[in-house]
C-alpha atoms as a printed R data frame, in Angstrom:
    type eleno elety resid chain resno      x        y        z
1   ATOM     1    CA   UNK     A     1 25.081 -104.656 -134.905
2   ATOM     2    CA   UNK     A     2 26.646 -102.310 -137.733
3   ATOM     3    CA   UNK     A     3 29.018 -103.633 -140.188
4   ATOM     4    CA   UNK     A     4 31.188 -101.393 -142.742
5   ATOM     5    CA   UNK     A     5 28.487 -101.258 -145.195
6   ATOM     6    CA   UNK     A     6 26.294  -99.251 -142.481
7   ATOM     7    CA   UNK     A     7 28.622  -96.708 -142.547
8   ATOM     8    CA   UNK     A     8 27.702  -93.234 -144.263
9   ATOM     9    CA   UNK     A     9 29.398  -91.993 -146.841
10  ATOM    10    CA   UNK     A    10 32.233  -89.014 -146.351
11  ATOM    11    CA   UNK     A    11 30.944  -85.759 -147.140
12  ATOM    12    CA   UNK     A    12 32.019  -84.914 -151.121
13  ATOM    13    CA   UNK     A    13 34.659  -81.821 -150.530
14  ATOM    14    CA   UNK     A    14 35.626  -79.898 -153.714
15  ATOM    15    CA   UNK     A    15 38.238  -77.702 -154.405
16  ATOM    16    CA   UNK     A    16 40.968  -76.613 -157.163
17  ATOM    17    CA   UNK     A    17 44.447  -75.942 -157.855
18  ATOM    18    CA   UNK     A    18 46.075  -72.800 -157.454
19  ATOM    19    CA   UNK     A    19 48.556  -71.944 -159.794
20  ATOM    20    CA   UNK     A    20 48.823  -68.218 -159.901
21  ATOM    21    CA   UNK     A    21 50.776  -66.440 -157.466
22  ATOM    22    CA   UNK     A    22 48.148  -64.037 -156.323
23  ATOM    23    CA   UNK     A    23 46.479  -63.721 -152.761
24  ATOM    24    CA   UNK     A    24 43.301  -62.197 -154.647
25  ATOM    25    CA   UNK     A    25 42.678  -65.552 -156.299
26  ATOM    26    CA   UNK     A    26 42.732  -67.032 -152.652
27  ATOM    27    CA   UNK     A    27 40.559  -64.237 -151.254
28  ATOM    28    CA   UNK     A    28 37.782  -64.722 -154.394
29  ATOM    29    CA   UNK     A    29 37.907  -68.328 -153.879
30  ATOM    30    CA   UNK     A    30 36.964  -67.489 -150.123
31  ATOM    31    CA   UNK     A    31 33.974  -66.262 -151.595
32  ATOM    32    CA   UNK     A    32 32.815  -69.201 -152.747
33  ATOM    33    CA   UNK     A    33 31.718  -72.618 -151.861
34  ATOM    34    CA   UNK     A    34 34.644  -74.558 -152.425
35  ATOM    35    CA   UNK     A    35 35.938  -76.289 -149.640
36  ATOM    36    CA   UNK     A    36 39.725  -75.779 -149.950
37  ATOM    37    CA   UNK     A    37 42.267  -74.758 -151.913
38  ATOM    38    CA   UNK     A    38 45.870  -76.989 -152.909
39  ATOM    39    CA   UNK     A    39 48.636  -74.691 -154.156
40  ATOM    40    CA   UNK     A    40 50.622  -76.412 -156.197
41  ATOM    41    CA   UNK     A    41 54.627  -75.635 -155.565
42  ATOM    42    CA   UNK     A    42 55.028  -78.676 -157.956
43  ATOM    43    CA   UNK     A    43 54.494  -77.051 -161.526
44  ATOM    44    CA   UNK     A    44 53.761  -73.471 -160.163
45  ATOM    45    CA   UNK     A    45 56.559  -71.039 -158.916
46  ATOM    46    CA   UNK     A    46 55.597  -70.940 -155.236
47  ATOM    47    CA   UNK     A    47 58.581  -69.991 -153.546
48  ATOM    48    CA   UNK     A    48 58.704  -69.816 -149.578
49  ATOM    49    CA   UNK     A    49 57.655  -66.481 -149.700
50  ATOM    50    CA   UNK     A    50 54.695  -66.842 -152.112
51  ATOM    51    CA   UNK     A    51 53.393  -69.728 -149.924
52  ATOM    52    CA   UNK     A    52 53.360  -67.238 -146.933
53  ATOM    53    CA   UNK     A    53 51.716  -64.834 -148.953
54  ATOM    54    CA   UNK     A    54 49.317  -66.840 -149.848
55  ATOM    55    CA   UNK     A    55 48.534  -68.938 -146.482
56  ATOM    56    CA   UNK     A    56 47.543  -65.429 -145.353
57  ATOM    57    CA   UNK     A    57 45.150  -64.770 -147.396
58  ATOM    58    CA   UNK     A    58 43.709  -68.450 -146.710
59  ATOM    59    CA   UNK     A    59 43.193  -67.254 -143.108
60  ATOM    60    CA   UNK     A    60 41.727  -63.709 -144.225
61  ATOM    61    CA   UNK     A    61 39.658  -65.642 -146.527
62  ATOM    62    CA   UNK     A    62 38.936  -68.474 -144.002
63  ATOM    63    CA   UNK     A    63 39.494  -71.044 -146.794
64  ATOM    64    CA   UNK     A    64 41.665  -73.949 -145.951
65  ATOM    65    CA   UNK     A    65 44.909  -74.189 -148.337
66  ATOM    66    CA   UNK     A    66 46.970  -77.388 -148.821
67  ATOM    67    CA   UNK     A    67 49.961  -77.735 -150.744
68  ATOM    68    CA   UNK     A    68 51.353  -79.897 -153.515
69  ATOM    69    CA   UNK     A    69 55.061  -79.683 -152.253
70  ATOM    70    CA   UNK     A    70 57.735  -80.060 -155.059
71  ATOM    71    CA   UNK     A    71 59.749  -82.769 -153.254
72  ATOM    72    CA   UNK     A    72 59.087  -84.372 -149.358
73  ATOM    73    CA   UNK     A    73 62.779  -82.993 -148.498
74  ATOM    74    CA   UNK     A    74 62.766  -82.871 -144.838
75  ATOM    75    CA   UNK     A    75 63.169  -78.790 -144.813
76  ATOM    76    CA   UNK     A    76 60.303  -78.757 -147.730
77  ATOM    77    CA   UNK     A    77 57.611  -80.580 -145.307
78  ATOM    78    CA   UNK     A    78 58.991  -78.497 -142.688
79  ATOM    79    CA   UNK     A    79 58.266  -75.295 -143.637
80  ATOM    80    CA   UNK     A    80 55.546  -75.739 -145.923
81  ATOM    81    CA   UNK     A    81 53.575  -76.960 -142.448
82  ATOM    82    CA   UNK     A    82 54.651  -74.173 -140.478
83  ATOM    83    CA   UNK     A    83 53.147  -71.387 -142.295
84  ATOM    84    CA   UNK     A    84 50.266  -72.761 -141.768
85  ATOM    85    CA   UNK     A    85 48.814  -75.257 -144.346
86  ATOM    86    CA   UNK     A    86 46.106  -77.645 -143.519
87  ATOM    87    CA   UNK     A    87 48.383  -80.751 -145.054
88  ATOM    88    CA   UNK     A    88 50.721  -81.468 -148.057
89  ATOM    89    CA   UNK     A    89 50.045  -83.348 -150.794
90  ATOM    90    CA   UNK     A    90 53.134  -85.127 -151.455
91  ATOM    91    CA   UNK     A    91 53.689  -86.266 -155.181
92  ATOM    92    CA   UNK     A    92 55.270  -89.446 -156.669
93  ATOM    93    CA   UNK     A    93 55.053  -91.622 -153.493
94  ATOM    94    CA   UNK     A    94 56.042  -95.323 -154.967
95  ATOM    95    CA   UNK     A    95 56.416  -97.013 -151.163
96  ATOM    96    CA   UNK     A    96 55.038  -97.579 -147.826
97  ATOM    97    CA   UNK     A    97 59.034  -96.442 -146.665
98  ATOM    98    CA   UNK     A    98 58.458  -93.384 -148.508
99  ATOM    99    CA   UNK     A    99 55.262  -92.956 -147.019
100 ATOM   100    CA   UNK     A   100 56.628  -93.600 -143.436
101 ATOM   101    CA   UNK     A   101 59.531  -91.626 -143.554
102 ATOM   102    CA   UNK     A   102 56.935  -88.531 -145.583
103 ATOM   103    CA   UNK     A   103 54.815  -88.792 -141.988
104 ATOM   104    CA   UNK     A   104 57.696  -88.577 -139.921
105 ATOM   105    CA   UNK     A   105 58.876  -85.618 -141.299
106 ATOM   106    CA   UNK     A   106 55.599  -84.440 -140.574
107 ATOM   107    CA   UNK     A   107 54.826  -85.204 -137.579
108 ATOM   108    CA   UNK     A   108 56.279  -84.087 -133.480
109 ATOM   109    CA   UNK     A   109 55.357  -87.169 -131.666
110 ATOM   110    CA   UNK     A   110 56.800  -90.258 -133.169
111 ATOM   111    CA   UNK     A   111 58.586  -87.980 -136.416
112 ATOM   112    CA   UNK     A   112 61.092  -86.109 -136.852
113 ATOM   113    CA   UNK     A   113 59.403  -82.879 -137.180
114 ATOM   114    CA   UNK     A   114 61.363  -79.904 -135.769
115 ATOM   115    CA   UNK     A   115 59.111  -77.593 -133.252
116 ATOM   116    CA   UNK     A   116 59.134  -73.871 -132.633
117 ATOM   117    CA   UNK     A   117 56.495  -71.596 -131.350
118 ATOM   118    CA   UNK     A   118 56.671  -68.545 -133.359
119 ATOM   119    CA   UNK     A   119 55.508  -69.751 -136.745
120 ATOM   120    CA   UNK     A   120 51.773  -69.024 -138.122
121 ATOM   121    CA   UNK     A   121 51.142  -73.486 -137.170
122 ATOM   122    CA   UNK     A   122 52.053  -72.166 -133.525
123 ATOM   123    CA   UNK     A   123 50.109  -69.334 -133.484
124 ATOM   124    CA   UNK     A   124 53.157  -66.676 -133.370
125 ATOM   125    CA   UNK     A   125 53.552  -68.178 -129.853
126 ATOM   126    CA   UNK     A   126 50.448  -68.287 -128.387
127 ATOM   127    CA   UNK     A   127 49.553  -72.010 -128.781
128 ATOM   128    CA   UNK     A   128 50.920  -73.718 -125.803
129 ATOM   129    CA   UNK     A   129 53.453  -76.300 -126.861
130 ATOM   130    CA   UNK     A   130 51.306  -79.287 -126.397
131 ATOM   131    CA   UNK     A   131 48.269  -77.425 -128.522
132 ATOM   132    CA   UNK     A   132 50.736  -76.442 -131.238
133 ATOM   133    CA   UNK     A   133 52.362  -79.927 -131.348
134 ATOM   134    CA   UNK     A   134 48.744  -81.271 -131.406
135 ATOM   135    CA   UNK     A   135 47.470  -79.255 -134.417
136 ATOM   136    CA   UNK     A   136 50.547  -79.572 -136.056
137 ATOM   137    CA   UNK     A   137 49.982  -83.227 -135.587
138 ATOM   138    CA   UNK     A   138 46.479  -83.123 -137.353
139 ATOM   139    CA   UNK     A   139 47.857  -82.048 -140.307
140 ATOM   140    CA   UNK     A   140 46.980  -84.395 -143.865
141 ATOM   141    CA   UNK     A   141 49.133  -86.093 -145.208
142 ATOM   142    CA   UNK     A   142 47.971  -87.091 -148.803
143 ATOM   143    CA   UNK     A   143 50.578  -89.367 -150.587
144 ATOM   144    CA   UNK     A   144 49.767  -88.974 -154.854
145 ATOM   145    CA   UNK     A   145 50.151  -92.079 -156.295
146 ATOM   146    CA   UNK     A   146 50.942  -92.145 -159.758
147 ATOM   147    CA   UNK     A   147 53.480  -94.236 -160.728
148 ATOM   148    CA   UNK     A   148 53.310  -98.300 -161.481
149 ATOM   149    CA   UNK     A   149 55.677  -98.977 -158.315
150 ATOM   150    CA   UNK     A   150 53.225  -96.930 -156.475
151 ATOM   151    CA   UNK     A   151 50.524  -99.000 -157.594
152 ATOM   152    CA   UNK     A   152 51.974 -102.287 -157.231
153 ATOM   153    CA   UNK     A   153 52.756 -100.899 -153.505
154 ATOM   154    CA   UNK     A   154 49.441  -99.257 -153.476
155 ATOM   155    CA   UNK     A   155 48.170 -101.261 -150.680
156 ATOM   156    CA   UNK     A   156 50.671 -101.368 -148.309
157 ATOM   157    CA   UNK     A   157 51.160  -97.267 -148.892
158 ATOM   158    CA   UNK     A   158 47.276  -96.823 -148.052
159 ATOM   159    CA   UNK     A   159 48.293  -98.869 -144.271
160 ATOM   160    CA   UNK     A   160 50.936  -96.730 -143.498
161 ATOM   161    CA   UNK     A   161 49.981  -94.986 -139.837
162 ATOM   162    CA   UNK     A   162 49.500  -91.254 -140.379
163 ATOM   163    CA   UNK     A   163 48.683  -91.608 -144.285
164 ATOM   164    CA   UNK     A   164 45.305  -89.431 -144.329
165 ATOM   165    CA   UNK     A   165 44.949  -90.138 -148.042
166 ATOM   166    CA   UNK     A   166 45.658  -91.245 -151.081
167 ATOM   167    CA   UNK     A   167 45.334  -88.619 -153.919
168 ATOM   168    CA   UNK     A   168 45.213  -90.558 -157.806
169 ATOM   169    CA   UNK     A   169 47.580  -88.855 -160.295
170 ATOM   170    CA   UNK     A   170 45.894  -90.371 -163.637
171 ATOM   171    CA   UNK     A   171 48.101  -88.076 -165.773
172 ATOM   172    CA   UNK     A   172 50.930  -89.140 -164.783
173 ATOM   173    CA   UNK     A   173 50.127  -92.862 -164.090
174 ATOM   174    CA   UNK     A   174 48.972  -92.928 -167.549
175 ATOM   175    CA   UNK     A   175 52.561  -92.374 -168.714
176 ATOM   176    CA   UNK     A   176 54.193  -94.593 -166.150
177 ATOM   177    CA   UNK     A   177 51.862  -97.223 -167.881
178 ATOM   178    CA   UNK     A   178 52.687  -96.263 -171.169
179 ATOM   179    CA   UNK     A   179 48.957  -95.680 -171.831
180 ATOM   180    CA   UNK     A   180 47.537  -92.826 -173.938
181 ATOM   181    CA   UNK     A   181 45.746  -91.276 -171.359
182 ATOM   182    CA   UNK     A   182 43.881  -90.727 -167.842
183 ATOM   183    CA   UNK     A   183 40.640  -92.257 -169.423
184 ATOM   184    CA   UNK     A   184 42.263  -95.601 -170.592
185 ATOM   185    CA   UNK     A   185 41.082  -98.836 -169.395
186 ATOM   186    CA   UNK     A   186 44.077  -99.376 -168.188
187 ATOM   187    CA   UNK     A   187 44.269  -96.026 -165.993
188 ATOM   188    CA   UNK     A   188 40.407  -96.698 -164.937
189 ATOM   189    CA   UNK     A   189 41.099  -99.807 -163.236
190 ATOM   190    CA   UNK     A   190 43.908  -98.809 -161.657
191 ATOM   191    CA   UNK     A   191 42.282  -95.681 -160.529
192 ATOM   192    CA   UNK     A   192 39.665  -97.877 -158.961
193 ATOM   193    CA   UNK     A   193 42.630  -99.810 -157.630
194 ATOM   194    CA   UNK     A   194 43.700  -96.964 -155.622
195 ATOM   195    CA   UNK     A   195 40.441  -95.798 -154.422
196 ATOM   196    CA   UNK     A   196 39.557  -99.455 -153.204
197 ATOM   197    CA   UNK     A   197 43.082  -99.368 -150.967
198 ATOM   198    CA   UNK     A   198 42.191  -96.087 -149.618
199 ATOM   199    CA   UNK     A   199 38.750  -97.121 -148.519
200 ATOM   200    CA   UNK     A   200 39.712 -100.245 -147.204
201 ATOM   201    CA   UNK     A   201 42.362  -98.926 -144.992
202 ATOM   202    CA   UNK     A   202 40.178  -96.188 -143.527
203 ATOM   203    CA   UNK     A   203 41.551  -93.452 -145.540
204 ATOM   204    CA   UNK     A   204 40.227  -90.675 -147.944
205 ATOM   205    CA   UNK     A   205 40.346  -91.551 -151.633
206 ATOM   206    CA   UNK     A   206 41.085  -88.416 -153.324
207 ATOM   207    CA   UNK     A   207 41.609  -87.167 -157.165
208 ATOM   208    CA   UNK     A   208 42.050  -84.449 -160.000
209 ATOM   209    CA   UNK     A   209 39.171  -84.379 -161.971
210 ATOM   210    CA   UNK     A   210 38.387  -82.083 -164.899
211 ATOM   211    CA   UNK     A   211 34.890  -81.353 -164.324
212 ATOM   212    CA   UNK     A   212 31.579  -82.360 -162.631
213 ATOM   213    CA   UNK     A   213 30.674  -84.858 -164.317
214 ATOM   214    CA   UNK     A   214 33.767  -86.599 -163.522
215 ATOM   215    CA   UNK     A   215 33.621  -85.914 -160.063
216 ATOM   216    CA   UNK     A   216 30.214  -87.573 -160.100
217 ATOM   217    CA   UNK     A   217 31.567  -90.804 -161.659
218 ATOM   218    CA   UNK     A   218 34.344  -91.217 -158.944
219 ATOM   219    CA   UNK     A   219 32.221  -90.051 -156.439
220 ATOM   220    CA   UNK     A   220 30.406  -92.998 -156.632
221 ATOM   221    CA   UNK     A   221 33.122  -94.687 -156.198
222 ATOM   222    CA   UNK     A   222 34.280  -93.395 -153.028
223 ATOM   223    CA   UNK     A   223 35.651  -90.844 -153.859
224 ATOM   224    CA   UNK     A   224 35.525  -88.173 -151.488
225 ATOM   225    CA   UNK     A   225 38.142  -85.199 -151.922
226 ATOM   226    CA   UNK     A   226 38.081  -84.095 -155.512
227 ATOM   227    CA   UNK     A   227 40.382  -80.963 -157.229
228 ATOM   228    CA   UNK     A   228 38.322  -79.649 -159.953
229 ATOM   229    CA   UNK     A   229 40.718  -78.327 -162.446
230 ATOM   230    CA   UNK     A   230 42.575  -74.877 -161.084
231 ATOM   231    CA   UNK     A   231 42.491  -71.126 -161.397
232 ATOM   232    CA   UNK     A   232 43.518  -71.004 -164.702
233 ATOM   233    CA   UNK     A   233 40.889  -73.256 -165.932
234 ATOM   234    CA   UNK     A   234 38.485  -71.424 -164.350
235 ATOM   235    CA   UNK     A   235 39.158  -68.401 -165.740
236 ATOM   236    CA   UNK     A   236 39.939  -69.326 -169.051
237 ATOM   237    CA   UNK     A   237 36.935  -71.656 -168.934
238 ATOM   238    CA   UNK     A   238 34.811  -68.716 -167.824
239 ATOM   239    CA   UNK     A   239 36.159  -66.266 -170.013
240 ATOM   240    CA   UNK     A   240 35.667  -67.953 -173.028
241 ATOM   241    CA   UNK     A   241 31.979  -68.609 -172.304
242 ATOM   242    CA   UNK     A   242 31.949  -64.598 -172.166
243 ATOM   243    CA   UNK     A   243 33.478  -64.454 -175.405
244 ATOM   244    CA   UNK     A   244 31.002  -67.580 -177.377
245 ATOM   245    CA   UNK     A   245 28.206  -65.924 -175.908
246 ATOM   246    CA   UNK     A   246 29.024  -62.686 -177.598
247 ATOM   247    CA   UNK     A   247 30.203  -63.946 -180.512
248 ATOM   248    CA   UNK     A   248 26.727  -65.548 -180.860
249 ATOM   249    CA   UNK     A   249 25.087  -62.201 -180.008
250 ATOM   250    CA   UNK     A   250 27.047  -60.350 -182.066
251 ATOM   251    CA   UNK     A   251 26.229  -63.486 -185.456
């Protein structure tokens, strides 16, 4: 008979912010192995019509795009889902009633979700309307917890019916615990925290990481749904190298 601890481990998926508002960095992402993409409308200026702009070019570029919604208004939820991204990520969830009513507004059948047929979710109409209330109904919904209310509820949040996740916001947990930073002890355990509610209630533990290395450490963990840094850091990353390596060239 198999027990939890026969289970395999969820396949590591890896992808990055994306902070500029450019379908090209979408479409050279495509290009790449990265499993997804999260466009972050919460400290990025995605609008309504940069986030359409951009879910295009995730489906020219066959690259799955989430988004980081500034708030889990109703009407934000709404429409973020209905052009088409795979999930939200839904920041500064402190409760398992914020986490229920952030699913309901998600979700047709038992939410509060309004339906039409002609969005880019539906297909521009040719979904029938149970397949479009059925995809729209797969969505993820990743609640980022990174506050000490959110931890304390941590649990609870994590067995919330239609949670899909639980995405660690060390940054900012690190300042809601008045610690110096993401690498504190402090922040560690209650990273580990997190991940151990996520796993334990079936869900995918997800995080920010800075690099590789990182993602290695949580990853064996549990962790299973990293964001490696973003765009920016990419590029600037990358372009720097450029510029040491001919800087040494040129000594």
């Amino acid at each position: 008979m198999s027990n939890a601890s026969d289970k395999a481990a969820p396949a590591v998926q890896v992808g990055t912010f994306i902070k500029t508002v450019s379908p090209h960095v979408v479409e050279i992402l495509g290009t790449t192995d990265m499993d997804f993409g999260v466009l972050d409308a919460e400290h990025a200026p995605f609008d309504r019509a940069a986030l359409d702009l951009m879910m295009l070019a995730g489906r020219a570029a066959r690259l799955p795009l989430y988004v980081r919604v500034a708030d889990w208004e109703a009407s934000t939820i709404l429409s973020t889902l209905d052009l088409g991204a795979a999930g939200v990520v839904v920041p500064h969830v402190d409760s398992a009633e914020q986490a229920a009513q952030i699913v309901a507004r998600a979700r047709y059948h038992g939410g509060v979700r309004g339906f039409s047929s002609s969005p880019r979710a539906a297909g521009y109409g040719t979904m029938s309307y149970q397949q479009a209330q059925a995809a729209g109904d797969a969505t993820l919904v990743m609640c980022q917890i990174e506050s000490v209310e959110g931890l304390a509820d941590v649990e609870r949040i994590a067995a919330v019916p239609g949670v899909g996740g639980l995405f660690v916001g060390r940054a900012d947990l690190a300042l809601s615990m008045g610690e110096e930073g993401s690498r504190s002890p402090a922040v560690l355990e209650a990273t580990a925290r997190i991940v151990r509610a996520a796993l334990a209630a079936g869900k995918t533990a997800a995080m920010f990481v800075a690099n590789k290395a990182e993602r290695d450490e949580f990853a064996a963990q549990g962790v299973s749904w990293f964001v490696i840094g973003s765009d920016q850091s990419l590029l600037r990353q990358g372009a720097q190298a450029v510029a040491v390596a001919g800087n040494r060239q040129r000594g």
